[in-house]
N, C-alpha and C positions, 0 to 999 in steps of 0.2 A: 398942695397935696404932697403928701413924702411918701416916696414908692419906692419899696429896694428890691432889689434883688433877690429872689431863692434859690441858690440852687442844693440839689439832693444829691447824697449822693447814691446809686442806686443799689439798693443789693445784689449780691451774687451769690453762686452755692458755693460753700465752704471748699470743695474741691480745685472751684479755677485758682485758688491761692496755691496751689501743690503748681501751675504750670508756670510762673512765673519767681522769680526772686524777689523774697516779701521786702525789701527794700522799696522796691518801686511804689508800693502803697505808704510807706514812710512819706517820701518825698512828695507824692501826690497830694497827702492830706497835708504837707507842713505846706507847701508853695497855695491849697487853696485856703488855707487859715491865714497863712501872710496876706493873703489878696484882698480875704474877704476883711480884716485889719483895714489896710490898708483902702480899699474901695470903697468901705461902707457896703459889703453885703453880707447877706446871711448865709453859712455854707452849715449844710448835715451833712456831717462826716456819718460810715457805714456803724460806728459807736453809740449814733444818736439815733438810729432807726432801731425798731422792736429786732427781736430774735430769731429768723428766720430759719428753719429747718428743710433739708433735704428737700422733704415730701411739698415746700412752696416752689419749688421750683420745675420749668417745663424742660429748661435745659438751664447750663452754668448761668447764665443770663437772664433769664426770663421768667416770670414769676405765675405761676398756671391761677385758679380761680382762688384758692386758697389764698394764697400768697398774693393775690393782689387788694383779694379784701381784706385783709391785713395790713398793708399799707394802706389802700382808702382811710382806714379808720384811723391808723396815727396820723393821717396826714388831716383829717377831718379835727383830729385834737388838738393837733399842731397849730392850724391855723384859730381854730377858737379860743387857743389859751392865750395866743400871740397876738393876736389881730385882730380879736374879737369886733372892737369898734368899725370894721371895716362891713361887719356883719349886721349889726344892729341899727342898719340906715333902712 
């Protein structure tokens, strides 16, 4: 059976980008695309997650009822478009 890896990566509100140097998300997404290259796993970058506004979130972090059904659902797409056969046993 072939099992990889998912990792997400999570969204944040547009804001916490203002507190840090957007370098750091450079680096972060080049070093887990090299990895995931390199490891054989699957990484979603914050590029490949739907559109998140303001109003998803409870704080810079945290994604309130909106915002997480929102994700449920890409990630409910995610895996059906991908992985479908994992599903139909």
């Amino acid at each position: 059976m072939d099992i990889r890896l998912l990792i997400i990566d999570a969204p944040t509100h547009y804001l916490l980008k203002k507190t840090y140097d957007n370098r750091l998300d450079i680096l972060y997404n080049t070093f887990l695309s090299n990895q995931a290259k390199n490891l054989n796993f699957i990484y979603l970058s914050k590029e490949m997650l739907p559109m998140f506004e303001p109003g998803d979130f409870i704080d810079f972090e945290h994604l309130n009822k909106n915002g997480r059904k929102k994700m449920t659902e890409f990630l409910k797409s995610y895996l059906n478009n991908n992985f479908n056969t994992i599903f139909q046993k």
